[in-house]
KOLGU-64751 format. One record per residue (C-alpha): residue number from 1; residue in one letter; y, z, x. Coordinates in Angstrom, 1 decimal. Layout:
KOLGU-64751
{NUM, "a", {Y, Z, X}}
...
end
This chain:
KOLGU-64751
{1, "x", {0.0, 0.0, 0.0}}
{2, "x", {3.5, -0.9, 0.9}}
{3, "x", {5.4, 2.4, 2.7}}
{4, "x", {8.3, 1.2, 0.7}}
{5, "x", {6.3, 1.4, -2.5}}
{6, "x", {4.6, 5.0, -1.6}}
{7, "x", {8.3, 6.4, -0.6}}
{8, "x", {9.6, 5.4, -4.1}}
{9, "x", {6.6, 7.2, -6.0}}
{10, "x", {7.3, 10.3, -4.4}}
{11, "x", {10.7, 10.5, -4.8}}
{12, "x", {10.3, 9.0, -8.4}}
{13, "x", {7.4, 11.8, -8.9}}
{14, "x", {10.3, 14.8, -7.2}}
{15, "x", {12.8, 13.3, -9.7}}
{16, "x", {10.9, 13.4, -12.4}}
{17, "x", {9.7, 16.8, -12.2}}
{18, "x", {13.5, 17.5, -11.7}}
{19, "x", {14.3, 15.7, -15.0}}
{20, "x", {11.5, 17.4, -17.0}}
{21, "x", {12.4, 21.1, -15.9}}
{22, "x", {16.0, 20.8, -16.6}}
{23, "x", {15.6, 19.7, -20.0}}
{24, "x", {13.1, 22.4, -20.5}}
{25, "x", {15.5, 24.9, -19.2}}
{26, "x", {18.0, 23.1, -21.5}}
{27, "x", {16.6, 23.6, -24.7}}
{28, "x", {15.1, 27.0, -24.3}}
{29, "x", {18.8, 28.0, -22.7}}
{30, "x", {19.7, 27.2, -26.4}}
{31, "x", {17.1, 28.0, -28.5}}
{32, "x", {17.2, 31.4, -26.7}}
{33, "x", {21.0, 31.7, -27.3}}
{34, "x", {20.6, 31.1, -31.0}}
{35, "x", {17.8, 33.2, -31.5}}
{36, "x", {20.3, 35.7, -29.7}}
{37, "x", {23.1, 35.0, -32.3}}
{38, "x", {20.8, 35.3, -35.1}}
{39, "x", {19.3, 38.5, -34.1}}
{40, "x", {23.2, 39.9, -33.7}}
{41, "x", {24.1, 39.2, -37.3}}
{42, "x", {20.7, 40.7, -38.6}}
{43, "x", {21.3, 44.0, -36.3}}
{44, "x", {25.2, 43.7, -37.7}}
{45, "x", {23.6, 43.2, -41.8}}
{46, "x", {21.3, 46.2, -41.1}}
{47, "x", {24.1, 48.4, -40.2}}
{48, "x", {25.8, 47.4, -43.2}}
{49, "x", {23.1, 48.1, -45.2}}
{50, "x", {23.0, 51.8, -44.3}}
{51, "x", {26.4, 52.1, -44.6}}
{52, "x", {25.9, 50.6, -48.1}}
{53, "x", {23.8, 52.9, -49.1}}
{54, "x", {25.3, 55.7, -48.0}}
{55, "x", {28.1, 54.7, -49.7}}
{56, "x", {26.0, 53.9, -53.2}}
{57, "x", {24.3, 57.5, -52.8}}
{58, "x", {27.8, 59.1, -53.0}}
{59, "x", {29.1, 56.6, -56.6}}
{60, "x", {31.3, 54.9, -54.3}}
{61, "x", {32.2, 51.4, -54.4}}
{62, "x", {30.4, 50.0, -51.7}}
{63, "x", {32.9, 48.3, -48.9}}
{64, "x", {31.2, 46.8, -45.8}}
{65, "x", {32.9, 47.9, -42.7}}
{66, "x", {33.4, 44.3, -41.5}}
{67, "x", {35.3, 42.1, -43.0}}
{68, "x", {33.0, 39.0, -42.8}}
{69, "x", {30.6, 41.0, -44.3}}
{70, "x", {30.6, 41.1, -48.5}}
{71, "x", {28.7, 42.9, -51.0}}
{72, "x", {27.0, 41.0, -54.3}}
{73, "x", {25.5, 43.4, -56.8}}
{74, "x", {23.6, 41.1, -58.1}}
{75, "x", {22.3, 37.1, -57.6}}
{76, "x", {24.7, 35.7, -60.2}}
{77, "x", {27.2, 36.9, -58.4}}
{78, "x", {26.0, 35.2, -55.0}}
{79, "x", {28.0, 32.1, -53.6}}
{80, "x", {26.5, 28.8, -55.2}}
{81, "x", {25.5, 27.7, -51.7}}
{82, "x", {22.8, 30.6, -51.7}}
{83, "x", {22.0, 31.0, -55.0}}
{84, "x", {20.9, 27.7, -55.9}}
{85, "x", {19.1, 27.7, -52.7}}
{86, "x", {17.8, 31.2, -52.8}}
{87, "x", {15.8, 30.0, -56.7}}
{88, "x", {14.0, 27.7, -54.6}}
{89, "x", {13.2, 29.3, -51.4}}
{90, "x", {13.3, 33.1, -52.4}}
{91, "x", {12.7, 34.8, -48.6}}
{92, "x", {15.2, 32.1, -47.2}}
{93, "x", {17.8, 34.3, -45.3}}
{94, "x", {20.4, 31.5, -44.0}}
{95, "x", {22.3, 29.1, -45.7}}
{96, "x", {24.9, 26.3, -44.7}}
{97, "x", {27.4, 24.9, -46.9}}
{98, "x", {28.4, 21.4, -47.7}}
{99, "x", {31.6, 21.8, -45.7}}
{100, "x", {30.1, 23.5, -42.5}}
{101, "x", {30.0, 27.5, -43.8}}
{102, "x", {27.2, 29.3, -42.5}}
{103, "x", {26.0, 32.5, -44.2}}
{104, "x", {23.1, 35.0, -43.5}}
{105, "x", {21.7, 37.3, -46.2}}
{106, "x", {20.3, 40.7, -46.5}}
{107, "x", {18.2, 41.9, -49.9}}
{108, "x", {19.1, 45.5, -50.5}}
{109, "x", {17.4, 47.6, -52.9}}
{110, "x", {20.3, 46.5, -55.2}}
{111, "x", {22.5, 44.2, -54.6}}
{112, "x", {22.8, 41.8, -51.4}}
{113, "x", {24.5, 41.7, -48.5}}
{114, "x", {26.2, 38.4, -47.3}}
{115, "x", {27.7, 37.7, -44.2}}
{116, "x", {30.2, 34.3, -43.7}}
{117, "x", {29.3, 33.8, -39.9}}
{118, "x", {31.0, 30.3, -40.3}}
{119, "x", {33.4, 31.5, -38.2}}
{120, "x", {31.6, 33.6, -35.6}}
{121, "x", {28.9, 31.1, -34.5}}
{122, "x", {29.4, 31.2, -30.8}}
{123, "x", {26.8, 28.9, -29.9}}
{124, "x", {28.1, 26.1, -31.8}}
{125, "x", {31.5, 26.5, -30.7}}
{126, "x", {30.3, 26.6, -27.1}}
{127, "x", {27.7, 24.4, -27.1}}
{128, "x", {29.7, 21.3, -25.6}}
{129, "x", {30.2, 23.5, -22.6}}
{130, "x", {27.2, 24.3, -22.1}}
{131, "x", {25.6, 21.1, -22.6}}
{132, "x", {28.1, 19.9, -19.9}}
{133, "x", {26.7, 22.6, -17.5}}
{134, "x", {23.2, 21.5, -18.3}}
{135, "x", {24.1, 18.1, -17.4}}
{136, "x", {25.6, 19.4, -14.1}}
{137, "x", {23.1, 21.5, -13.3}}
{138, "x", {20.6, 18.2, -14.1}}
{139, "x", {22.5, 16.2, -11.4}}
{140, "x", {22.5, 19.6, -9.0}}
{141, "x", {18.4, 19.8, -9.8}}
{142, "x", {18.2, 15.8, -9.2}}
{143, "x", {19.8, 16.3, -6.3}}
{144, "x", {17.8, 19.1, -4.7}}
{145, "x", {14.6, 17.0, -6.0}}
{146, "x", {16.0, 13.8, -4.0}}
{147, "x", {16.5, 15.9, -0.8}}
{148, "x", {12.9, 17.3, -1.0}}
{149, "x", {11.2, 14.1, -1.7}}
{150, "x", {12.8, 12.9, 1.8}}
{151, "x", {11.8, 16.1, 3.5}}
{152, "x", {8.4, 16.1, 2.1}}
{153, "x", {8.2, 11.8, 2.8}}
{154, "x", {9.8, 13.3, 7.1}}
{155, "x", {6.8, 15.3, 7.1}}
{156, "x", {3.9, 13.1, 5.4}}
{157, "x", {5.1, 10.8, 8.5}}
{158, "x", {5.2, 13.4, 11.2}}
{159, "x", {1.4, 14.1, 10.0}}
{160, "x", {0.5, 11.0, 9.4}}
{161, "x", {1.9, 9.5, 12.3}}
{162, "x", {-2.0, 10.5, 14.4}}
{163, "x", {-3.4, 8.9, 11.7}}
{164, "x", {-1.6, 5.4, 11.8}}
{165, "x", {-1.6, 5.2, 15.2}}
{166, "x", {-5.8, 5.9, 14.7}}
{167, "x", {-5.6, 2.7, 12.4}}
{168, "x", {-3.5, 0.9, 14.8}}
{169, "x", {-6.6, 0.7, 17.1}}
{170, "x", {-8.5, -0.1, 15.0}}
{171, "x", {-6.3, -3.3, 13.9}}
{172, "x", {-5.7, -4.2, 17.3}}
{173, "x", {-9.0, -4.9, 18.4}}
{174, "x", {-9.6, -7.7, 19.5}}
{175, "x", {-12.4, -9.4, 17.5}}
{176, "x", {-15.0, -9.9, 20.6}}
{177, "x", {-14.4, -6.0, 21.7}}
{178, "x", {-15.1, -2.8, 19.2}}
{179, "x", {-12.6, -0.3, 20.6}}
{180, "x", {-14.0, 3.0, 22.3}}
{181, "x", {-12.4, 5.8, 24.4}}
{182, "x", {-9.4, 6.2, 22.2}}
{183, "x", {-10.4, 9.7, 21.0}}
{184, "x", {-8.7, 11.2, 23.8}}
{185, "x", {-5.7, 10.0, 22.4}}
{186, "x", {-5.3, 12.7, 19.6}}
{187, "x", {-5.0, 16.2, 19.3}}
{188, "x", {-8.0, 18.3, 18.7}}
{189, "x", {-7.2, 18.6, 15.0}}
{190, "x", {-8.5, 16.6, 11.6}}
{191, "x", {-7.9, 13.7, 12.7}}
{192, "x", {-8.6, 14.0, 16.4}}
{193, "x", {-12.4, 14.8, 14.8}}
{194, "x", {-12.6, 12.6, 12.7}}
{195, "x", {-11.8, 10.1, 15.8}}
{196, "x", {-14.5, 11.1, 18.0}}
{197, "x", {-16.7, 10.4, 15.0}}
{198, "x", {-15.5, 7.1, 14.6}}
{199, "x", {-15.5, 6.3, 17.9}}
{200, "x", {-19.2, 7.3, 17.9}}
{201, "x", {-20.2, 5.4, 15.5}}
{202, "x", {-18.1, 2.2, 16.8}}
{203, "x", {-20.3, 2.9, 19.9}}
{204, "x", {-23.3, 2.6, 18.2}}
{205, "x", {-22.1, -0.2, 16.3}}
{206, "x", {-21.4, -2.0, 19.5}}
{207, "x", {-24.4, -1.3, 21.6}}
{208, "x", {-26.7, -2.8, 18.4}}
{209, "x", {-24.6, -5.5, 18.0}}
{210, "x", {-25.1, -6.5, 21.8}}
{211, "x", {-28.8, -5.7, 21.6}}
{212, "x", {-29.0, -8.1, 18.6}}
{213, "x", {-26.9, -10.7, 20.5}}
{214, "x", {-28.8, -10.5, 23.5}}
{215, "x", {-31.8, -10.5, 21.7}}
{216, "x", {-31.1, -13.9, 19.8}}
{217, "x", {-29.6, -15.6, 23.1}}
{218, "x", {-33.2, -14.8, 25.1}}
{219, "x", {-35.1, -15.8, 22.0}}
{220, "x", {-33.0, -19.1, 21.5}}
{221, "x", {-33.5, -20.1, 25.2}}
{222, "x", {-37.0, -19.5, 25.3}}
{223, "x", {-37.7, -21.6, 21.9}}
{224, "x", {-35.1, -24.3, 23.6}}
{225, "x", {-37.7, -24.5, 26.4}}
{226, "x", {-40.9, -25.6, 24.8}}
{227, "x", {-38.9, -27.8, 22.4}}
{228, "x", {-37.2, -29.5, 25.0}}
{229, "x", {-41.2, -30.3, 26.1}}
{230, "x", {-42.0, -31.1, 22.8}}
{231, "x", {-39.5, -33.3, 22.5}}
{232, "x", {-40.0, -35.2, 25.5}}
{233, "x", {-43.7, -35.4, 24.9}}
{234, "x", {-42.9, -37.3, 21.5}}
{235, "x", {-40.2, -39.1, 23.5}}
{236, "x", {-43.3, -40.5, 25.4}}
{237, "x", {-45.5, -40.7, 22.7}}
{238, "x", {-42.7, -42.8, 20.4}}
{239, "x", {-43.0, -45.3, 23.8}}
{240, "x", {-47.0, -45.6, 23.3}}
{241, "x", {-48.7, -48.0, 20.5}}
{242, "x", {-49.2, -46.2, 17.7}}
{243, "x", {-50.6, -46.7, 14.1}}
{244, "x", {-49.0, -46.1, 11.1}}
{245, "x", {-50.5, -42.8, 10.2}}
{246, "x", {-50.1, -41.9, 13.9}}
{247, "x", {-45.9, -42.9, 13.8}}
{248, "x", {-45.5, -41.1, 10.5}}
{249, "x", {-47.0, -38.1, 12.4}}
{250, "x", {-44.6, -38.5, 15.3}}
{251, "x", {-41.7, -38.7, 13.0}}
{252, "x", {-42.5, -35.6, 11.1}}
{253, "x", {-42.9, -34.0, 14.5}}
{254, "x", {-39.7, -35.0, 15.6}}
{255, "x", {-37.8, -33.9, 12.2}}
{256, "x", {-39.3, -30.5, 12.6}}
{257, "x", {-37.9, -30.5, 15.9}}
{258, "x", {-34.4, -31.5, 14.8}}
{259, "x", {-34.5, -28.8, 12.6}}
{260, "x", {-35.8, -25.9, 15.1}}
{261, "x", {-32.9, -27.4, 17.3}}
{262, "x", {-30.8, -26.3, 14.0}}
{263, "x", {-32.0, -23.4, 13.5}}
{264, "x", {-31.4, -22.7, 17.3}}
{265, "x", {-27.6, -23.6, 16.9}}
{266, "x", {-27.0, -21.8, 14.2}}
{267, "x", {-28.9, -18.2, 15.8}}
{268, "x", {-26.5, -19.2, 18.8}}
{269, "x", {-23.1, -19.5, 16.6}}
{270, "x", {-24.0, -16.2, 15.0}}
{271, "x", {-25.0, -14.6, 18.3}}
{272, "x", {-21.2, -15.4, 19.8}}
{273, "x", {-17.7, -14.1, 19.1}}
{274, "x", {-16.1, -16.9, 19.9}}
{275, "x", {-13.6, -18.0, 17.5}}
{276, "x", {-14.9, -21.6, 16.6}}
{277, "x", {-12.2, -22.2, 13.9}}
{278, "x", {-9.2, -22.1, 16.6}}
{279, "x", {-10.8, -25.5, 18.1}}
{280, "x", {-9.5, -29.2, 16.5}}
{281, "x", {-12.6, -31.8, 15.8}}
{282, "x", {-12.2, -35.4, 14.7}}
{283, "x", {-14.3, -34.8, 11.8}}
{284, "x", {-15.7, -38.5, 11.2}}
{285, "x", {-17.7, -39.3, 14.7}}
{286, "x", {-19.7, -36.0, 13.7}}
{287, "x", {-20.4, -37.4, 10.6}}
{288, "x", {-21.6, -40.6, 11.5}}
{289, "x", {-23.7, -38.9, 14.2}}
{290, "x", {-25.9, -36.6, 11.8}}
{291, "x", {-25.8, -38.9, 9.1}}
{292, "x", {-27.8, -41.4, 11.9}}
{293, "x", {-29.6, -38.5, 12.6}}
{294, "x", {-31.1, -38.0, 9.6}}
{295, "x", {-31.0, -41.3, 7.8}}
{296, "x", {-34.6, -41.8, 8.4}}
{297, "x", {-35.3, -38.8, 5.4}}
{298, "x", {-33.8, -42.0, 3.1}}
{299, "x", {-36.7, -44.1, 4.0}}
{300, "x", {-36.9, -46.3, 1.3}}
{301, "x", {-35.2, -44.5, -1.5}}
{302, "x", {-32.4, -46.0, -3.3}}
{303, "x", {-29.7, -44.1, -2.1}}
{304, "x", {-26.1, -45.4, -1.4}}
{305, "x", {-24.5, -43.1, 1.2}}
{306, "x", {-20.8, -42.7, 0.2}}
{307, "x", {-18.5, -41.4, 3.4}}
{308, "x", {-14.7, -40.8, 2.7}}
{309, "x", {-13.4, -39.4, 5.3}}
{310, "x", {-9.6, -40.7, 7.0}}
{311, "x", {-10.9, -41.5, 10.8}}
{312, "x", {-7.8, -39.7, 12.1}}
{313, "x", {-8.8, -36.2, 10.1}}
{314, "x", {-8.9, -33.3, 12.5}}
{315, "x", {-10.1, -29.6, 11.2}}
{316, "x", {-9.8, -26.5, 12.8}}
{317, "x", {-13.1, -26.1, 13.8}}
{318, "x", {-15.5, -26.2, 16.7}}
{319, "x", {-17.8, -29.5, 16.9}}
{320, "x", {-20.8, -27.6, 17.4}}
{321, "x", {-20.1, -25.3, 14.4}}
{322, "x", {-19.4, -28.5, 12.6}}
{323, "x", {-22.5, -30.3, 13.5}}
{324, "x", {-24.3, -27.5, 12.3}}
{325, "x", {-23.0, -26.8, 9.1}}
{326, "x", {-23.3, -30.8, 8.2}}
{327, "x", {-26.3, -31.3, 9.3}}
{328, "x", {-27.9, -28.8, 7.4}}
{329, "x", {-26.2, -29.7, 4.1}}
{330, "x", {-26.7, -33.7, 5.0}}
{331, "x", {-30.5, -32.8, 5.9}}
{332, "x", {-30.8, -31.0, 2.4}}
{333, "x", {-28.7, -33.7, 0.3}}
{334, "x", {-31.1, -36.6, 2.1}}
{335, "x", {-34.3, -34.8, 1.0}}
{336, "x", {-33.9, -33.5, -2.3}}
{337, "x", {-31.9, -36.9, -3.2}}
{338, "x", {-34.5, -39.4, -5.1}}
{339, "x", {-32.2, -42.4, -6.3}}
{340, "x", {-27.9, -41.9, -6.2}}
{341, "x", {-25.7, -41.1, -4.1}}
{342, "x", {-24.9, -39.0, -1.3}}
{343, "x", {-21.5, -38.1, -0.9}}
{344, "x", {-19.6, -37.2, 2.6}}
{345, "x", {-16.0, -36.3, 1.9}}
{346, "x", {-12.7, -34.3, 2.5}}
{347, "x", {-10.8, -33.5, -0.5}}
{348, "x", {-7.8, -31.3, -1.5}}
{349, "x", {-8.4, -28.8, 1.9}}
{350, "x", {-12.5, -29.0, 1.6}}
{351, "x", {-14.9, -30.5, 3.0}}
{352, "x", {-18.0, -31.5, 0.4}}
{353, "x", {-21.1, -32.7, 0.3}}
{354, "x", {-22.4, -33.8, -2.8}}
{355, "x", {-26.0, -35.5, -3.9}}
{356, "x", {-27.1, -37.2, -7.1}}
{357, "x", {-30.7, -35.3, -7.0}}
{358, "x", {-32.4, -32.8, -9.8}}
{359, "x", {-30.3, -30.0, -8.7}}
{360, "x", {-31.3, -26.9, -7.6}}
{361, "x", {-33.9, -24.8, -10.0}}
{362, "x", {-32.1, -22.0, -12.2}}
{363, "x", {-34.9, -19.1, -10.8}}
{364, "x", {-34.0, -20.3, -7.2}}
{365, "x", {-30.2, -20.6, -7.6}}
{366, "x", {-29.5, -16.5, -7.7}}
{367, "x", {-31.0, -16.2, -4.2}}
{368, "x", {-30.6, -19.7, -2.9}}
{369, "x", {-28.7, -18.3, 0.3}}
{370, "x", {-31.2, -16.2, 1.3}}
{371, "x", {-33.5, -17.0, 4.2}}
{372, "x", {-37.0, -18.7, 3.4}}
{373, "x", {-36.0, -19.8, -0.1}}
{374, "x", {-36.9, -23.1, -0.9}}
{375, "x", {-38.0, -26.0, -3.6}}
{376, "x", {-41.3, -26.9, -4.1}}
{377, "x", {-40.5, -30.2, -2.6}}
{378, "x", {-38.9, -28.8, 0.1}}
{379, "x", {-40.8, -28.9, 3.9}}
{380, "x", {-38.3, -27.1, 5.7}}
{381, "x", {-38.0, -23.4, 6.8}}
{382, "x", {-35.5, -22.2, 4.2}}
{383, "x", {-33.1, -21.7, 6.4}}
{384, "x", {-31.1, -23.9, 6.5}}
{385, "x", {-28.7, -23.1, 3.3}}
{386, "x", {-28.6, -19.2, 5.3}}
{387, "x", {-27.4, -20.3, 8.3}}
{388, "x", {-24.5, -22.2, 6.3}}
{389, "x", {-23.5, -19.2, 4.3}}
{390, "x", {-23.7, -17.1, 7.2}}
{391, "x", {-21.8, -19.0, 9.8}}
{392, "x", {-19.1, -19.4, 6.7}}
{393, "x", {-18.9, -15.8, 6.3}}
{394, "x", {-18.5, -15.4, 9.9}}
{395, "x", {-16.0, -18.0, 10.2}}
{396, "x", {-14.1, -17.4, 6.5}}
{397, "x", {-14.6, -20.2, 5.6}}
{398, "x", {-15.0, -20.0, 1.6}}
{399, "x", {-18.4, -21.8, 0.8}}
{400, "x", {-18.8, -22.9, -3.0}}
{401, "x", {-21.9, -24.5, -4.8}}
{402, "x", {-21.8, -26.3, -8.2}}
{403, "x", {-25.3, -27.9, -9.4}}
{404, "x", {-26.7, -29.0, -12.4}}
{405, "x", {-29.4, -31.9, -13.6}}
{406, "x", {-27.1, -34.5, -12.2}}
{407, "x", {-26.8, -32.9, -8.7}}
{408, "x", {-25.6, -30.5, -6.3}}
{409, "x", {-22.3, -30.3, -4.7}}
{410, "x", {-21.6, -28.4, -1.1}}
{411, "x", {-17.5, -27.5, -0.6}}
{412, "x", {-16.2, -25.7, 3.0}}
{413, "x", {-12.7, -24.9, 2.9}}
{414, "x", {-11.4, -25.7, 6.0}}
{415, "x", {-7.9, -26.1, 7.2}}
{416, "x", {-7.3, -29.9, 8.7}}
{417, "x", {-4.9, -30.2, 11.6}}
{418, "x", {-1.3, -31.4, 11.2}}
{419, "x", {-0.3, -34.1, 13.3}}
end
C-alpha cells in the first residue's frame, strides 16, 4: 500500500475519533445541563409546596414565595396550555406554549403549583454560546487529534524503518543471487529475529535450489552424450540402403531424439538464471528452422502450413528459449493436426500457434500442463506442453490456450523490439 494512502488513514482514523468524542461531549454537555435546569425548578416547586401547605394548614391564602411561581386551586383554573394538555397526558409535568412559555407543574394534595420558567430557562438562552465553545473546543480536539496522528505516523517510521530496510534486501536482490548475511544488520530485537529466520530459510532455499540446478546440468550433459552417439549412429545408418520399414524405423528414431534434445533444452533453461527475455531474436529464421525440423510429422497429411510473421520482427527473447518454446508447440500442432491448417503468427503483442486438429479432450484439458499427460494418439513423453508452461512462468511470459472441436490455439505474450 501506498505510504501516502496509510498516512491519510491514520490521520483520518485520529480525526475521526476527534470528531466523534466532541460531539459526544457536546450533547451530554447539554443534556446534562438541562437535566440540571429541570431538576432546579422541581427542587424550587417542592419548596413551594411545603410552604403551601403550611400556609393551607394555618386558613391562609396560599402565596408562593416566588413570584414565578403561582398557585391554582383547582384544574379549571390552570392556564389552557396545561390544562388541555394535562386531560390528555395526566402525569405530564411540563408544558410549552404556542408563543414560546414554558411551565412546569407540581400536583398538590389540592390545588397545583405552576411555575412560568419562560423566563428563567438558562440553557436556552445560553445555548448559542455554548454551542460556539463546543465548536471551538471541536477545532482544539481536531487539532490535538491531527498533531497525534503525525507523532504516532514519526514513530510507526522510526519502528518500521528496521523493517523496510529488511524488505529493501530483499527487493534488491539480484534475481541470480538469494541474499544472505544481512541479519547482522539489525538489532537483536523483533525484527532482527525474525531476520536470522529469514535468512535461514533463504539459505536453505538457495543451497536446494543449487543442488537442483546442479543436478539437472550433470544429468543434461550426461543424456547429451549418448544422444549425440545415437544420433551420429542414425546419421550413418540414414547414409546406408535401407528398406522402407527399416527408414521408417530410422525416422522414428531420430524424432525421438529431437525431442530428448527438447527435453534437454528446456531442463537447461529451467536450470539457469539467466535472463533470456533481455536478449533481441529475429523471430522468423527460428521459425522456418523448426518448422523444417519437424515438417516430416506432415508426411502426407493435408495440411497447409500458414506463417505470418513480418521478417524484420525482433522479440525480446533468447533464441534458444525461443526455439524451444516453438518447437514444442509446432511439434504438437504437426502431430495432432489430421487435415487444416497450422498456423505460425504474431499478432496484437503475441506470438500464436494455432492448429485445425480435434482439440484437446475435456478430461485432459484440466491438467494438460502437467508432465506426462498426453492423448491417446500422442507418442511423445508429455512433456513437452510442461516445459512450455514452465519456461513461461519462469520468464513471465503469460501463456494462454483456447481449444475446441475445430482446434487448439497456443498465444506467448511477448514484447517485440522497437526499431
Amino acid at each position: 500500500m501506498n505510504t501516502r494512502q496509510i498516512r491519510n488513514k491514520v490521520i483520518a482514523y485520529f480525526a475521526s475519533i476527534a470528531l466523534l468524542v466532541s460531539v459526544l461531549f457536546a450533547a451530554m454537555s447539554l443534556l446534562f445541563a438541562y437535566i440540571i435546569e429541570d431538576t432546579l425548578f422541581e427542587l424550587l416547586l417542592r419548596d413551594e409546596r411545603q410552604h403551601i401547605s403550611a400556609q393551607l394548614e394555618k386558613g391562609l391564602q396560599p402565596h408562593p414565595k416566588l413570584d414565578f411561581i403561582r398557585y391554582y386551586p383547582s384544574e379549571q383554573a390552570l392556564p389552557d396550555v396545561i390544562r388541555t394538555t394535562l386531560a390528555e397526558e395526566p402525569n405530564r409535568i411540563e408544558f410549552s406554549g404556542n408563543h414560546g412559555e414554558h411551565f412546569h407543574l407540581l400536583k398538590l394534595e389540592t390545588g397545583f403549583l405552576v411555575a412560568d420558567v419562560s423566563t428563567h430557562l438558562v440553557v436556552r438562552e445560553f445555548k448559542g454560546a455554548m454551542l460556539g465553545t463546543y465548536v471551538v473546543m471541536l477545532a482544539v480536539m481536531l487539532l490535538v487529534a491531527l498533531v497525534l496522528a503525525l507523532m504516532s505516523l514519526a514513530l510507526a517510521k522510526r519502528l518500521l524503518l528496521p523493517l523496510d530496510k529488511l524488505m529493501a534486501i530483499i527487493n534488491e536482490a539480484p534475481v541470480e543471487q538469494l541474499p544472505n548475511n544481512f541479519a547482522s544488520q539489525f538489532q537483536q530485537d523483533e525484527i532482527g529475529s525474525f531476520a536470522s529466520a529469514l535468512q535461514d530459510a533463504l539459505n536453505r532455499i538457495q543451497a536446494f535450489v543449487q543442488r537442483e540446478q546442479a543436478f539437472t546440468r550433470e544429468v543434461s550433459h550426461e543424456l547429451r552424450t549418448p544422444l549425440a552417439v545415437s544420433e551420429g549412429a542414425l546419421s550413418l545408418l540414414e547414409q546406408t540402403k535401407l528398406s522402407d520399414v527399416q527408414a521408417d524405423y530410422v525416422a522414428r528414431l531420430r524424432l525421438a531424439a529431437q525431442q530428448m534434445n527438447q527435453s534437454i533444452a528446456g531442463l537447461m533453461v529451467l536450470a539457469r538464471e539467466e535472463n533470456h527475455s533481455l536478449s533481441a531474436t529475429r523471430v522468423l529464421p527460428v521459425v522456418e528452422r523448426v518448422v523444417l525440423q519437424y515438417v516430416s510429422l506432415i508426411g502426407n497429411k493435408p495440411i497447409e502450413l500458414n506463417i505470418n510473421i513480418d521478417r524484420n520482427l525482433q522479440l525480446k527473447i533468447s533464441e534458444a528459449v525461443l526455439t524451444l518454446l516453438l518447437s514444442n508447440l509446432i511439434q504438437n500442432a504437426f502431430t495432432h493436426t489430421k487435415q487444416g491448417t497450422v498456423t505460425v503468427a504474431y499478432q496484437h503483442g503475441c506470438l500464436l500457434v494455432n492448429d485445425e486438429g480435434s482439440g484437446i479432450a475435456a478430461e485432459l484439458l484440466p491438467d494438460v500442463f502437467c508432465a506426462g499427460i498426453k492423448g491417446p494418439e500422442s507418442n511423445g513423453s508429455g512433456l513437452g506442453l510442461a516445459i512450455v508452461k514452465r519456461v513461461c512462468e519462469r520468464l513471465n511470459l503469460p501463456l494462454t490456450l483456447d481449444t475446441h472441436s475445430a482446434g487448439t490455439c497456443f498465444r506467448i505474450a511477448i514484447t517485440a523490439v522497437t526499431a
